[in-house]
Residue, then its C-alpha position, 0 to 999 in steps of 0.5 A: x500500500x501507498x501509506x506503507x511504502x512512505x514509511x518504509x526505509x529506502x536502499x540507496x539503489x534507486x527504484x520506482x514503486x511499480x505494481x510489480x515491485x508493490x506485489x513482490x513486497x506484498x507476498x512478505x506480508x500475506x504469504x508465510x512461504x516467501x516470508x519464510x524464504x526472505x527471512x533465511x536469506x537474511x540470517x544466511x546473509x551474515x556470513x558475507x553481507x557486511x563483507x560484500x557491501x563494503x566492496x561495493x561501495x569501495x567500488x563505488x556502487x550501492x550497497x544493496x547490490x549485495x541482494x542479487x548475490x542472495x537471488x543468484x546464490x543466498x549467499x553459498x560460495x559452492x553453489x552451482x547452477x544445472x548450466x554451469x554457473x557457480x559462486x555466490x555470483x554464479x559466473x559462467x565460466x567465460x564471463x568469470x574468466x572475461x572479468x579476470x577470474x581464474x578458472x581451471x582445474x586448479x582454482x575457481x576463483x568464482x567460488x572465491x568471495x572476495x574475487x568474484x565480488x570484484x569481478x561482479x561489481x565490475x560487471x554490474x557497473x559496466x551493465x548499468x553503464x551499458x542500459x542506463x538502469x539498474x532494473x535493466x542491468x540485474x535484467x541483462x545479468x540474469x537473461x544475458x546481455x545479448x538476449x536483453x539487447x535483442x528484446x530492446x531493439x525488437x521492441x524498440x524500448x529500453x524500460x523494463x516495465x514495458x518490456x515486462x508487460x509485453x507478450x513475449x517481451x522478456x523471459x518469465x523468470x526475469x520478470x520476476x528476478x529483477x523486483x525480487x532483489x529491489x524487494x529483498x533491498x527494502x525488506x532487509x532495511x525494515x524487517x518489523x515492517x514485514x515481520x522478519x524475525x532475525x534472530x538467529x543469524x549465520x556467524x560471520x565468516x572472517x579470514x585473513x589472507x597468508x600468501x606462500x611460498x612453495x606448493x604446499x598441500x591444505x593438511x600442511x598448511x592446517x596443521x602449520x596453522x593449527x586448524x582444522x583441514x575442514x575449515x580451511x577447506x570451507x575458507x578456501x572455496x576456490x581451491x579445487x585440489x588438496x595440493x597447489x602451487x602456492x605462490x600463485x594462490x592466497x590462501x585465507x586462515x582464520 
């Protein structure tokens, strides 16, 4: 409703009250599923948002472009798609290599959060540059930035609620993603407003970087740094065999 938008705190992407984003912020309040589904998504956040949100803004970029990682991932750095996308961005392969991140059958730099918070901060900025807005850049980052370019000259218009209204105009799932992240950007910042209950948050996942320098395997290292090989293994997502050549990889440690 109007009078609740008005009183609702606004995330520093700047957005347009539509019917669509109206209805995707309504089903927090009337429907227990979504509800439950955000409220997740916001405890599973810990474990990276405050990380993420400080990268963008370095980049200067807003912050709450931190709730596309939770629609394309909620925030799992393992994640994989059935297509082959992966990390909490869920790169493509080439798109992650086209962006600088290393991907071979080494290391996997998309599965590594900072790096590919680099990289999908790079892309989001040259998506915004390239369609003029935000909601038509989270569009091109979920159906590809050719299949928007096609839809736009097709129907000769470059804004997404009239592309969205028209048969045929853009995928469904798309449709539904881009008022999704602006929805989970308003939600996050008035939880009461929605009845979110937070408690309970995942921990924050913190490390420090250590570069070697010599192959090494992650029992060594574990052992060197007195941890566990299973922690070290869930910090260094990206590393795809228990061996590496060290010098070329930064290895993170509690």
């Amino acid at each position: 409703p109007a009078d609740l938008a008005a009183r609702l705190q606004m995330p520093d992407l700047p957005l347009r009250m539509t019917p669509r984003l109206a209805r995707a912020l309504g089903l927090f309040r009337t429907d227990a599923r979504a509800r439950r589904l955000l409220t997740s998504w916001l405890r599973k956040s810990n474990r990276y948002r405050h990380r993420i949100q400080q990268m963008l803004l370095a980049e200067s970029l807003p912050a709450s472009l931190v709730w596309l990682a939770a629609a394309e991932s909620a925030f799992d750095p393992r994640a994989e798609s059935s297509v082959g996308a992966a990390g909490l961005w869920q790169f493509m392969p080439d798109a992650g290599r086209s962006y600088g991140l290393r991907v071979d059958a080494w290391v996997d730099e998309r599965r590594d959060p900072d790096r590919a918070t680099l990289a999908a901060a790079r892309y989001l900025r040259d998506l915004r540059a390239r369609f003029g807005t935000w909601e038509l850049a989270f569009a091109a980052y979920n159906m590809g930035y050719n299949a928007l370019l096609r839809a736009i000259r097709k129907y000769n218009t470059n804004d997404f609620e009239t592309l969205a209204s028209l048969e045929a105009g853009l995928p469904m799932e798309t449709i539904h993603y881009v008022p999704r992240i602006m929805s989970f950007a308003i939600a996050s910042l008035n939880p009461a407003a929605f009845d979110l209950d937070t408690a309970g948050a995942d921990p924050v996942v913190a490390w420090d970087d250590v570069e070697l320098s010599s192959s090494h395997t992650l029992a060594d290292i574990a052992r060197e740094a007195n941890v566990s090989e299973t922690d070290l293994r869930a910090l260094n997502p990206a590393l795809l065999r228990t061996r590496f050549n060290a010098s070329e990889i930064l290895v993170s440690l509690m």
